[in-house]
GURO-643942 format. One line per 2 residues: number of its first residue (from 1); their letters; for each residue x, y, z of N, C-alpha, C. Coordinates in nm, 3 decimals, m for minus. Layout:
NUM> A> X/Y/Z/X/Y/Z/X/Y/Z; ...
REM end
This chain:
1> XX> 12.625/m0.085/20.376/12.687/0.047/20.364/12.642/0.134/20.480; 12.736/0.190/20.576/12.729/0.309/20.677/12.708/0.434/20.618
3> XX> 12.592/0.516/20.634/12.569/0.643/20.630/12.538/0.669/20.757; 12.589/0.796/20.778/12.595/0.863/20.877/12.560/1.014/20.858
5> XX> 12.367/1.023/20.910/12.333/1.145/20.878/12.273/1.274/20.972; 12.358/1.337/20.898/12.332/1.463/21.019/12.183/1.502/21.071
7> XX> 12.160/1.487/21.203/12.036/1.495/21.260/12.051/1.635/21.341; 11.919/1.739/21.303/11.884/1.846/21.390/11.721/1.830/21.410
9> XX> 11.707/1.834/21.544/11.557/1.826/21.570/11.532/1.944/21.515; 11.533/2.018/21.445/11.548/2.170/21.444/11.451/2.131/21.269
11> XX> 11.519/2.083/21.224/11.536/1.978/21.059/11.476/1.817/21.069; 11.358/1.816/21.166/11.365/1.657/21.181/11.260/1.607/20.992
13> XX> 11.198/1.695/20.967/11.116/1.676/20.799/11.269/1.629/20.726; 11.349/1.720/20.728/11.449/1.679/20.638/11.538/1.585/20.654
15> XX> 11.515/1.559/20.753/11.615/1.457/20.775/11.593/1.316/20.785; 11.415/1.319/20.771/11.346/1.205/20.722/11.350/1.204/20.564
17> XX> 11.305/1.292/20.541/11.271/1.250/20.346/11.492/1.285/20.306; 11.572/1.331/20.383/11.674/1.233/20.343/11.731/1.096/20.360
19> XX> 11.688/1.031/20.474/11.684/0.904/20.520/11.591/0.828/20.394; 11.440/0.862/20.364/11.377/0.798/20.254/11.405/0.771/20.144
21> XX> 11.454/0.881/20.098/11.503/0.897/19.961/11.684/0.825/19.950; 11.731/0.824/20.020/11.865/0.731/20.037/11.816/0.589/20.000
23> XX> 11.706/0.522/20.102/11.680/0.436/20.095/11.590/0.420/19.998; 11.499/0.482/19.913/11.440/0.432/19.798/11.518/0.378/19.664
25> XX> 11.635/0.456/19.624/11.672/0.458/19.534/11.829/0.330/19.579; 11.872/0.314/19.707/11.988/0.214/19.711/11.944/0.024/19.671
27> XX> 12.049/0.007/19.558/12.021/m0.093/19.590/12.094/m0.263/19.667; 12.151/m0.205/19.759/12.184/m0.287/19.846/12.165/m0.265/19.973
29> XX> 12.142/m0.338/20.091/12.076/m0.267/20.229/12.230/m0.174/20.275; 12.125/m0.049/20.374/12.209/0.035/20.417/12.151/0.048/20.552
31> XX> 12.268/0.123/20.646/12.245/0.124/20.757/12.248/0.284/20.812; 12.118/0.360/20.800/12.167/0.503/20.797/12.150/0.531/20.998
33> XX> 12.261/0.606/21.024/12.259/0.636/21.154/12.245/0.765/21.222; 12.167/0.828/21.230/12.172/0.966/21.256/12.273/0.990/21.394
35> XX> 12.330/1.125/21.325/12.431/1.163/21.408/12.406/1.309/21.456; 12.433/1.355/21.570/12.491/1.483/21.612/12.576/1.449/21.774
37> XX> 12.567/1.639/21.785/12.666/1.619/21.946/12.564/1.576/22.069; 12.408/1.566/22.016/12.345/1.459/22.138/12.370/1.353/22.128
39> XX> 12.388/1.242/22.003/12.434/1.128/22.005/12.556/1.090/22.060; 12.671/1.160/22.089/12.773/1.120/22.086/12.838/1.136/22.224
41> XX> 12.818/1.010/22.335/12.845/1.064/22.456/12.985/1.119/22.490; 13.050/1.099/22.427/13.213/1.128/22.395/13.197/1.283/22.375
43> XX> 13.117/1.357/22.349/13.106/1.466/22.271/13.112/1.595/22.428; 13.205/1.660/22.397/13.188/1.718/22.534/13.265/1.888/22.474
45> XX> 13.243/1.926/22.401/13.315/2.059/22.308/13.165/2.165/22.465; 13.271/2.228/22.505/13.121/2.336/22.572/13.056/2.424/22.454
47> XX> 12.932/2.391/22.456/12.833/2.451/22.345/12.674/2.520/22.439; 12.669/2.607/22.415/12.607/2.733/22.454/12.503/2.791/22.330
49> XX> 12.378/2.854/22.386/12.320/2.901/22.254/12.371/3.099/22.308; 12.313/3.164/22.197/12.386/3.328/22.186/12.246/3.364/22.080
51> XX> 12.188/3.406/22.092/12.053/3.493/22.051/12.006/3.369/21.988; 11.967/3.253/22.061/11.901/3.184/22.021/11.964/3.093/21.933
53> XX> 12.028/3.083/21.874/12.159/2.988/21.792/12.268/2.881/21.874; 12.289/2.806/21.851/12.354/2.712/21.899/12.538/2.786/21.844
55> XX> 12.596/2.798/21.970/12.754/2.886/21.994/12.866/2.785/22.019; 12.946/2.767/21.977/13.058/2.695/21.988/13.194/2.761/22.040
57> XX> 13.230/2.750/22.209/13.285/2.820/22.245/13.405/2.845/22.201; 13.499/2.675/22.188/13.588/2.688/22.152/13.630/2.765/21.982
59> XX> 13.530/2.754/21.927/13.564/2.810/21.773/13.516/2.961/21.839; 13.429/2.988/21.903/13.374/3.131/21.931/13.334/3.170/21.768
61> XX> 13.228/3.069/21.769/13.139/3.061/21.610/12.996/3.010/21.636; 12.914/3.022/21.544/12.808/2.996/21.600/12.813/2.859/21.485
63> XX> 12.731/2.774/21.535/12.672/2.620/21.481/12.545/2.630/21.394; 12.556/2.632/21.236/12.401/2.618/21.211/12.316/2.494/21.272
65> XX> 12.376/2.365/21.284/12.353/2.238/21.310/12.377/2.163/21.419; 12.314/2.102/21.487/12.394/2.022/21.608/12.511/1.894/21.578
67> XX> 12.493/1.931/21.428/12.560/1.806/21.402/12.702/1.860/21.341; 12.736/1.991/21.328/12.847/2.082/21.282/12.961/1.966/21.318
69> XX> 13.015/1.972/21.405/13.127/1.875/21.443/13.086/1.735/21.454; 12.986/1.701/21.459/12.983/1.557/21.482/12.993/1.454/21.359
71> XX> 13.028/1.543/21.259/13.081/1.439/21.131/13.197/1.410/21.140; 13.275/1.482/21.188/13.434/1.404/21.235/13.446/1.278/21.321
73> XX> 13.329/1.257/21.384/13.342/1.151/21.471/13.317/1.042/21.397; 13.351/1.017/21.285/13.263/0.910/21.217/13.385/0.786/21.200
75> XX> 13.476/0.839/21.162/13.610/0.689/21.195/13.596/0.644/21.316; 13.617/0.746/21.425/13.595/0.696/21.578/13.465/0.586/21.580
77> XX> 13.382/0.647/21.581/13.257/0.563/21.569/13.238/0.426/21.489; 13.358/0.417/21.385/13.373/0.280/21.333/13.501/0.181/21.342
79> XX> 13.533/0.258/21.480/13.646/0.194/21.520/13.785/0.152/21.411; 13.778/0.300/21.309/13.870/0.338/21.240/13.887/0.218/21.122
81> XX> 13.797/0.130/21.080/13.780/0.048/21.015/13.694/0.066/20.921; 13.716/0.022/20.831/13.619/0.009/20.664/13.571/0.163/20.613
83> XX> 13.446/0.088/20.518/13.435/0.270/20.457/13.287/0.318/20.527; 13.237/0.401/20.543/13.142/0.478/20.585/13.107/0.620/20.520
85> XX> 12.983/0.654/20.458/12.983/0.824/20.437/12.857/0.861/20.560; 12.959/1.023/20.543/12.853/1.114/20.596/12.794/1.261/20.511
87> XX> 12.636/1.259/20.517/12.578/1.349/20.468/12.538/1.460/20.553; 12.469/1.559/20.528/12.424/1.690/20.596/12.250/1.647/20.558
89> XX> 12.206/1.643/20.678/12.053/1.628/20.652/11.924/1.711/20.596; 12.010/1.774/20.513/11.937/1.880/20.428/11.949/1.853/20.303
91> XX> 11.989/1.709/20.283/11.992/1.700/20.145/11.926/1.576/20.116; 11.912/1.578/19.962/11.764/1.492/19.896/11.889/1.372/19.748
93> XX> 11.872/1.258/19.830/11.960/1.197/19.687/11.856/1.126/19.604; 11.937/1.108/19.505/11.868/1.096/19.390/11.880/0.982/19.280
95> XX> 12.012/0.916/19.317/12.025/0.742/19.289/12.134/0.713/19.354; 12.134/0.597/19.312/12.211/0.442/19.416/12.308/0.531/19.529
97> XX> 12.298/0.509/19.634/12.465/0.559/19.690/12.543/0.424/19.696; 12.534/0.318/19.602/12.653/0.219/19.593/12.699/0.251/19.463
99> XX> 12.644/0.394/19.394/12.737/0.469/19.342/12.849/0.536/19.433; 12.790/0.570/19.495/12.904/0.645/19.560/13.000/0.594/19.619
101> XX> 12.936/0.475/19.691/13.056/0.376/19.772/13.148/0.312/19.639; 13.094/0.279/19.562/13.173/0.280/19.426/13.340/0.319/19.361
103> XX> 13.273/0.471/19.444/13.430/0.511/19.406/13.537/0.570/19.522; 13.518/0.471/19.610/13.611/0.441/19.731/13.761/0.437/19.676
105> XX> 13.845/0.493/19.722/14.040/0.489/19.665/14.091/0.468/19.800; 14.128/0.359/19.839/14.187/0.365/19.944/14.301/0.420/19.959
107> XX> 14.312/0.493/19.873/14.458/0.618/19.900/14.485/0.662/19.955; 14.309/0.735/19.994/14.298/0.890/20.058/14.175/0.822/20.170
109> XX> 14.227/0.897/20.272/14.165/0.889/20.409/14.003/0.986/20.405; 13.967/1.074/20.291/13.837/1.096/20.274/13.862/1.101/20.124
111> XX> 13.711/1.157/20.047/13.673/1.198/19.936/13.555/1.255/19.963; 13.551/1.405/19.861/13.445/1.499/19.863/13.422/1.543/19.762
113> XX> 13.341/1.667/19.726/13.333/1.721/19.627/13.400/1.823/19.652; 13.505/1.908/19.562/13.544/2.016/19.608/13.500/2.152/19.558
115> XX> 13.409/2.221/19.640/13.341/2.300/19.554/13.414/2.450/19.546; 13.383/2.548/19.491/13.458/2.662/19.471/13.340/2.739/19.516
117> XX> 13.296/2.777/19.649/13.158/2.793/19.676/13.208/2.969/19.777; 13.151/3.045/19.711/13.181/3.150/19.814/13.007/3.259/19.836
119> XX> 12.943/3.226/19.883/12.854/3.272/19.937/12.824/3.396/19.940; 12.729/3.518/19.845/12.693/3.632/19.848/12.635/3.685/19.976
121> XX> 12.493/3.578/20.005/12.413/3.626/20.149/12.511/3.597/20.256; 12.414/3.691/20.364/12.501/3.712/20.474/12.419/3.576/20.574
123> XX> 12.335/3.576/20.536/12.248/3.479/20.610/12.214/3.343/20.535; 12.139/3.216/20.588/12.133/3.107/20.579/12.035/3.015/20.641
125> XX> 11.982/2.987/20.589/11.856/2.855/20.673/11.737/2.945/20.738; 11.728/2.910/20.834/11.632/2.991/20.936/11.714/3.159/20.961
127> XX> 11.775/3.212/20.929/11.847/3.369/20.974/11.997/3.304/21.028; 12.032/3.173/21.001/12.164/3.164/21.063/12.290/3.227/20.976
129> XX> 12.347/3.263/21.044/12.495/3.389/21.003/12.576/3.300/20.914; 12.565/3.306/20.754/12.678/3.257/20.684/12.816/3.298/20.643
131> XX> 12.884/3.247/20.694/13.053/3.233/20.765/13.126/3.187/20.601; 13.187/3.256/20.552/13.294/3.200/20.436/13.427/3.172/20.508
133> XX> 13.441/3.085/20.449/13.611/3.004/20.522/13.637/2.889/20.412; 13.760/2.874/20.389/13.829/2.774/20.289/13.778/2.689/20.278
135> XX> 13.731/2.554/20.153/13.656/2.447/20.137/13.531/2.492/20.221; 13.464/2.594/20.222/13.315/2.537/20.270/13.258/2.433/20.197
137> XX> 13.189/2.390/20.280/13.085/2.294/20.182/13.133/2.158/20.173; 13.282/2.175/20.188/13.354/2.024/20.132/13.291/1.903/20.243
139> XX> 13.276/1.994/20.347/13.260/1.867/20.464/13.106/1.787/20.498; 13.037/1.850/20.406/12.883/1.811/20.392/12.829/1.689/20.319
141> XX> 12.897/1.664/20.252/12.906/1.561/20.175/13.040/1.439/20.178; 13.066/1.339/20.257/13.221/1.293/20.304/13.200/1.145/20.265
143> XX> 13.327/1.078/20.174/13.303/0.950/20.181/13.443/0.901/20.265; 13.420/0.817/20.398/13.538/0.843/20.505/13.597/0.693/20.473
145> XX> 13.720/0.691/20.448/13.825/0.578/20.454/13.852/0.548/20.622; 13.753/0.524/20.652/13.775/0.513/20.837/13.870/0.424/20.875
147> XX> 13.950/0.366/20.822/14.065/0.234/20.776/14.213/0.363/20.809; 14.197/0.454/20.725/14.333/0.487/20.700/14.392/0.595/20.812
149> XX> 14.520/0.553/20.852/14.629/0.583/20.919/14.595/0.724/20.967; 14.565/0.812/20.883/14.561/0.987/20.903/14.445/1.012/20.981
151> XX> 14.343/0.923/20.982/14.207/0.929/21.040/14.245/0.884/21.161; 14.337/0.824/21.197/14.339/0.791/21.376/14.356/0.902/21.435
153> XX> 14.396/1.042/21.413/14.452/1.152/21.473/14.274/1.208/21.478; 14.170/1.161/21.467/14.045/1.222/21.498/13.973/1.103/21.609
155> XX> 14.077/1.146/21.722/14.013/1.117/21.913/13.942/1.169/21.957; 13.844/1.142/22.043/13.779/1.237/22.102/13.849/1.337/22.162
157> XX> 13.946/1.321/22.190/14.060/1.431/22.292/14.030/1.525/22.172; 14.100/1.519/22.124/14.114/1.596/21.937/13.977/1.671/21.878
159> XX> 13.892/1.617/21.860/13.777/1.649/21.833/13.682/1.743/21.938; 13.751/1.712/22.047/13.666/1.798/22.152/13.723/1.931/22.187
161> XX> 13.830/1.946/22.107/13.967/2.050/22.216/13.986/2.132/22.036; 14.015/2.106/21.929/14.021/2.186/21.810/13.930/2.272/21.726
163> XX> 13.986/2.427/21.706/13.798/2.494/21.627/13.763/2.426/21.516; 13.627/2.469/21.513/13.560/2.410/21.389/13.660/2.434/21.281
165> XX> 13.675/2.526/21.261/13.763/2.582/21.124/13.844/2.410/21.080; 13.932/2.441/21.173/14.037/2.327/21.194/14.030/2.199/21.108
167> XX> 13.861/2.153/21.171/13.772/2.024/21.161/13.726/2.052/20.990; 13.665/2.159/20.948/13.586/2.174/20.834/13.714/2.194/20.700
169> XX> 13.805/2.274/20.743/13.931/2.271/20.598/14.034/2.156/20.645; 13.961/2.009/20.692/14.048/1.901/20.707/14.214/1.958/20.682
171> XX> 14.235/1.985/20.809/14.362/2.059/20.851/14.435/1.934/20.890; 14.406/1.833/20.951/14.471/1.741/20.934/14.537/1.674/20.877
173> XX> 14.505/1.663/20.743/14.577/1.623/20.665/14.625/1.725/20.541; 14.697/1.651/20.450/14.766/1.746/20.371/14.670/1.735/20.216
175> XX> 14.695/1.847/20.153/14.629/1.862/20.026/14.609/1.776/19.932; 14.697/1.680/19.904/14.709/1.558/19.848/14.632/1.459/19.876
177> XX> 14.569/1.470/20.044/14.542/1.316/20.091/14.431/1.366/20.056; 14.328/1.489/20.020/14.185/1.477/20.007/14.162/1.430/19.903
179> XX> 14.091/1.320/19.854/14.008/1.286/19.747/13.866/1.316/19.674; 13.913/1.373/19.565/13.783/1.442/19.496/13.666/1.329/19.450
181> XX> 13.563/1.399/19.504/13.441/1.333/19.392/13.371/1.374/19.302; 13.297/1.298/19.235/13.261/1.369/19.142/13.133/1.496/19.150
183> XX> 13.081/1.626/19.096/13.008/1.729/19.178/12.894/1.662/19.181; 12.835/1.554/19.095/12.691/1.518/19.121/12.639/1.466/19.263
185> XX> 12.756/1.467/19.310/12.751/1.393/19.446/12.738/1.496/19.580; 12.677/1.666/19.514/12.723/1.752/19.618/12.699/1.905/19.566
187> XX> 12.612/1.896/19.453/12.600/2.023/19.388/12.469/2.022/19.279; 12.414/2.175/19.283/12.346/2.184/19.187/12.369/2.172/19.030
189> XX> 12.358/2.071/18.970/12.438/2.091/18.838/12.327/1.972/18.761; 12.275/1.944/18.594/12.210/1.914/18.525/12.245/1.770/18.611
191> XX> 12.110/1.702/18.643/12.069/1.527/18.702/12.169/1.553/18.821; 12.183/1.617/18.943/12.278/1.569/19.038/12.184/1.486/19.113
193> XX> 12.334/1.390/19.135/12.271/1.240/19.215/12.251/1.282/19.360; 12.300/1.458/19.390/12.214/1.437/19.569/12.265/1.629/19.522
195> XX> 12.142/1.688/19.621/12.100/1.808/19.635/12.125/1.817/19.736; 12.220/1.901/19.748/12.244/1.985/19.902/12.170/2.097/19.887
197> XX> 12.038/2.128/19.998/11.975/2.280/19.990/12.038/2.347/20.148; 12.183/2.393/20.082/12.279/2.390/20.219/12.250/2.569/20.209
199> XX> 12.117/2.687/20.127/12.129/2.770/20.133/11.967/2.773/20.220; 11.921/2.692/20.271/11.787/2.651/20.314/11.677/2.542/20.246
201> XX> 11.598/2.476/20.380/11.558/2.387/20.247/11.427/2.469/20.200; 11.343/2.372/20.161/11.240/2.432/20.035/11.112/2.459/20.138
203> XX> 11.091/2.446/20.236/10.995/2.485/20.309/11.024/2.600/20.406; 11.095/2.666/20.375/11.175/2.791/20.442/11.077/2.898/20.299
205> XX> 10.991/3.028/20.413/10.964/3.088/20.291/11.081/3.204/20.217; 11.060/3.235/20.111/11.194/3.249/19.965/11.223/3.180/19.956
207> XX> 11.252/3.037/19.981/11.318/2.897/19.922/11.181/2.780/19.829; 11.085/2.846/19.841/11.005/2.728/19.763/11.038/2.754/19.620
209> XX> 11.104/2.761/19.566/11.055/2.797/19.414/11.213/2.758/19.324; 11.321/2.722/19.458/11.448/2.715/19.408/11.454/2.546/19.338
211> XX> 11.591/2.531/19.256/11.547/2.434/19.209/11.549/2.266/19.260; 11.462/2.191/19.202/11.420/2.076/19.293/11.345/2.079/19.438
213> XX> 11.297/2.197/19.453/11.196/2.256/19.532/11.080/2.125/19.542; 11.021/2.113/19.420/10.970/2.038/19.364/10.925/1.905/19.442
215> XX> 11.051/1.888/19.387/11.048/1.738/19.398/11.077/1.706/19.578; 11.177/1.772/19.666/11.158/1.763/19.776/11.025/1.777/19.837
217> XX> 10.912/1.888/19.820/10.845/1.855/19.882/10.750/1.758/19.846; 10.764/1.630/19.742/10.686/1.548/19.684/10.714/1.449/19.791
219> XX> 10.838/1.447/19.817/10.861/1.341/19.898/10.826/1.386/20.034; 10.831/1.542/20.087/10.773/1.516/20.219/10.609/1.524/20.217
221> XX> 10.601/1.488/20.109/10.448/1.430/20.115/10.426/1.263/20.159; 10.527/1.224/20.105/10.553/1.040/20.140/10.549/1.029/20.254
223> XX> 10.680/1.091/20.317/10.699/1.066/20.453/10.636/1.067/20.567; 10.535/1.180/20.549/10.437/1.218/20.620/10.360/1.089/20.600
225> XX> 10.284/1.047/20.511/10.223/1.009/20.488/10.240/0.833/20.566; 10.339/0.796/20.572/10.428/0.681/20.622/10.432/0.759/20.759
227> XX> 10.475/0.825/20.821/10.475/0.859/20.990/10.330/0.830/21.028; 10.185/0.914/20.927/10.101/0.946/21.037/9.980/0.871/20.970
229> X> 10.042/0.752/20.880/9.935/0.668/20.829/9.825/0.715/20.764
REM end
């Protein structure tokens, strides 16, 4: 199974104890690949920082992540064949993801959770500027039909030249072709099988105390512990 997870040196703790925790709980081998717009030599969008934040000219938006656009590249990257997901490396799962590959429909060229998520704070993560726009959130969590027909229209030409907006309310395709998943897969809700702390993670101070606080930093006790022996 291809995961494909969003990497910010910015986030490199989290993006280990999400790599760990993927792999503790799967039980069939997986191949997790960290992604952003340094990985991707194809990746050529002009990106600029603006008071210290990473700026995206063409959207004329700012990027919480280096990896903001580089989840679209993920059919490309599998040479538009088989299934693959991509996560946001701020999040902590919590069993099998051959659950998740599970409920693959080759219908639909993705599946997400679709959340109804509209954001009070103005801010986010480290002080980054939180932006409301249609389906937020949907694109953080992606299980990609990299196989199907609608996904060839994401080229690098395409991907390098369209705003984020565009990329994040999968404008590409039509309302029908998105496929829902189920919310455990993408939300705070009683046993979810993966925690997005997409409002900061738990070592951000005001964020220790939110829920599954907990348990994330149990595991970046592991990890550590496995890096520095």
């Amino acid at each position: 199974m291809k995961i494909f997870l969003g990497w910010d040196t910015r986030e490199e703790d989290a993006c280990q104890i999400a790599k760990a925790s993927i792999i503790k709980h799967a039980s069939v081998p997986v191949n997790i690949i960290p992604i952003s717009m340094d990985t991707l030599p194809e990746y050529r969008r002009p990106t600029t920082r603006k008071n210290g934040k990473l700026w995206d000219k063409i959207s004329q938006a700012p990027m919480s992540t280096s990896h903001a656009i580089a989840r679209f590249w993920v059919p490309y990257l599998c040479d538009y064949r088989g299934w693959a997901a991509f996560m946001d490396g701020d999040v902590l799962v919590r069993r099998d993801v051959a659950e998740l590959f599970a409920l693959a429909d080759k219908l639909y060229p993705l599946q997400c959770v679709k959340h109804c998520y509209r954001p009070e704070e103005l801010v986010k993560k480290n002080g980054d500027e939180q932006i409301a726009y249609h389906r937020k959130n949907w694109s953080s969590v992606v299980l990609w039909n990299c196989g199907h027909t609608a996904n060839r229209r994401l080229t690098p030409d395409m991907l390098n030249t369209q705003p984020g907006l565009y990329l994040h309310e999968f404008s590409w395709l039509h309302d029908e072709q998105i496929g829902e998943l189920p919310g455990v897969w993408n939300t705070l809700i009683t046993e979810p099988a993966l925690v997005h702390f997409t409002e900061g993670l738990p070592s951000i101070p005001g964020r220790e105390h939110q829920p599954y606080a907990q348990e994330w930093q149990a595991w970046k006790q592991i990890v550590e512990k496995e890096v520095h022996g």
